[in-house]
N, C-alpha and C positions, 0 to 999 in steps of 0.2 A: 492317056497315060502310057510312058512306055513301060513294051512287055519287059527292060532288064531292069526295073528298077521300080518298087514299090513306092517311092516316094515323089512326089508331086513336081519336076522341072519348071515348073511357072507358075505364076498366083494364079492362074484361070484355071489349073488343075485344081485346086486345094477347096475340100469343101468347106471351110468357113467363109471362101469366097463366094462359092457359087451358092451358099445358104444367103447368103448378104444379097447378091443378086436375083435371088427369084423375092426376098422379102420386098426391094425396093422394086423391082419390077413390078410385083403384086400387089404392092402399100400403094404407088400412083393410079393404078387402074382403079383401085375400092375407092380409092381418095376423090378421084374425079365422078364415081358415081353415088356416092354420097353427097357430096355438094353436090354434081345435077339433081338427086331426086330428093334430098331432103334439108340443104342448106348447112350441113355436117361437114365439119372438117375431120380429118380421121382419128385426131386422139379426141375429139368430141364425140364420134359415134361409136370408138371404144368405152368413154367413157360410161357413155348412154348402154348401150349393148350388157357390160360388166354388173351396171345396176339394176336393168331387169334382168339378168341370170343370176342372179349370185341374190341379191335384194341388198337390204340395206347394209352402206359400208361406209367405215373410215377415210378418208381421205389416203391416210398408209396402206389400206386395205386394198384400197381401188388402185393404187398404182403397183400391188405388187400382182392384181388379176387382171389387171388391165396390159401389162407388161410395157406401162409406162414411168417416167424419172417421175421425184413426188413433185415437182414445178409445174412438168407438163402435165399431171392430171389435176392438179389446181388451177392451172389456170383453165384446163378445159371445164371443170368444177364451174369456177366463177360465171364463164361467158353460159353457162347451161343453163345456172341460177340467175343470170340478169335473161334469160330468154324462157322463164318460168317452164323450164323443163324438166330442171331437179330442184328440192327442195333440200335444205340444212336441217336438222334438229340437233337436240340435243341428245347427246349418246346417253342414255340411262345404264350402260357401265361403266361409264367414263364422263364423270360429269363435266370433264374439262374439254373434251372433245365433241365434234360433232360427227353423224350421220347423213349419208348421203341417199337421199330416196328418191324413185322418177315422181312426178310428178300425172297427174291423169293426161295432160297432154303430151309428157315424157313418157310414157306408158304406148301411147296412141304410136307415136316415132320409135319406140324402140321395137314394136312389133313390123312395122316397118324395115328399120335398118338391119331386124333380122332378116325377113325378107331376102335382100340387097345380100346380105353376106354368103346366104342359101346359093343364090341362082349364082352368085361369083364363083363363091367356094367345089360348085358344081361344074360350073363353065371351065375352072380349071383342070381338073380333073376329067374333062372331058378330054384333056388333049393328051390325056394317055391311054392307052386300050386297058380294058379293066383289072388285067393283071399285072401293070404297073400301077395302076391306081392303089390296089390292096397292097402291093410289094413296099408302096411312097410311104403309105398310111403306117401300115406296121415296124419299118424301118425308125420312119420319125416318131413311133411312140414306146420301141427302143431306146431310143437316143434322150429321148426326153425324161424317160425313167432312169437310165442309168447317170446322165448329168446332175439331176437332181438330188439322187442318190450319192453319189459322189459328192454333191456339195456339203452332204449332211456330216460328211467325217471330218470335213474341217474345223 
């Protein structure tokens, strides 16, 4: 960036670019190692991931922890359900809606794909010396506190 000017001369300055580029950078690397080790595509091993951490959820639920659109985590939903990995119920506080739970063999993969997200989420972070790592961390969970926050007064 230049030193007379605080504001960004090109989109490869601006960080909602270079947050979009390390997302899609780092979304094909997980993505390709999920399919190699577990046959996951990555809003599928989101979706799996979300329901062993969180437990049982809505279908709205799961796409708003999963930080996927609600199409995309229904259909990742569906293809889970026809590969008996998650199971549907019935919400017993919502008798209109359903719940979304792993499954024992959904269970077995999701300890797994945590795994996978471990040794990634670690692998990248390696490739900064430890005081960027803590500087990344803390920054992005500024940024995510005060977005959120801010969304609230709308």
């Amino acid at each position: 960036m230049s030193s007379k000017s605080a504001l960004p001369g090109h989109i490869e300055e601006l960080l909602t670019y270079r947050l979009h580029v390390v997302k899609k950078l780092t979304d094909k690397i997980i993505h390709d190692e999920f399919l190699r080790q577990t046959g996951l595509s990555l809003p599928e091993a989101r979706v799996i991931l979300c329901v062993g951490a969180f437990g049982n959820l809505s279908v709205s639920e799961l796409g708003q922890k999963s930080n996927l659109d609600r199409s995309q985590a229904s259909r990742a939903t569906d293809a889970l359900v026809r590969r008996d990995l998650l199971a549907k119920t019935t919400n017993e506080r919502d008798a209109r809606g359903v719940e979304i739970r792993l499954t024992a063999e959904g269970q077995t993969l999701y300890r797994k794909a945590l795994k996978i997200s471990q040794q990634r989420n670690a692998a990248f972070l390696a490739l900064l010396d430890p005081a960027q790592s803590q500087a990344l961390l803390g920054a992005l969970d500024t940024l995510i506190t005060a977005l959120r926050n801010d969304g609230d007064d709308a």
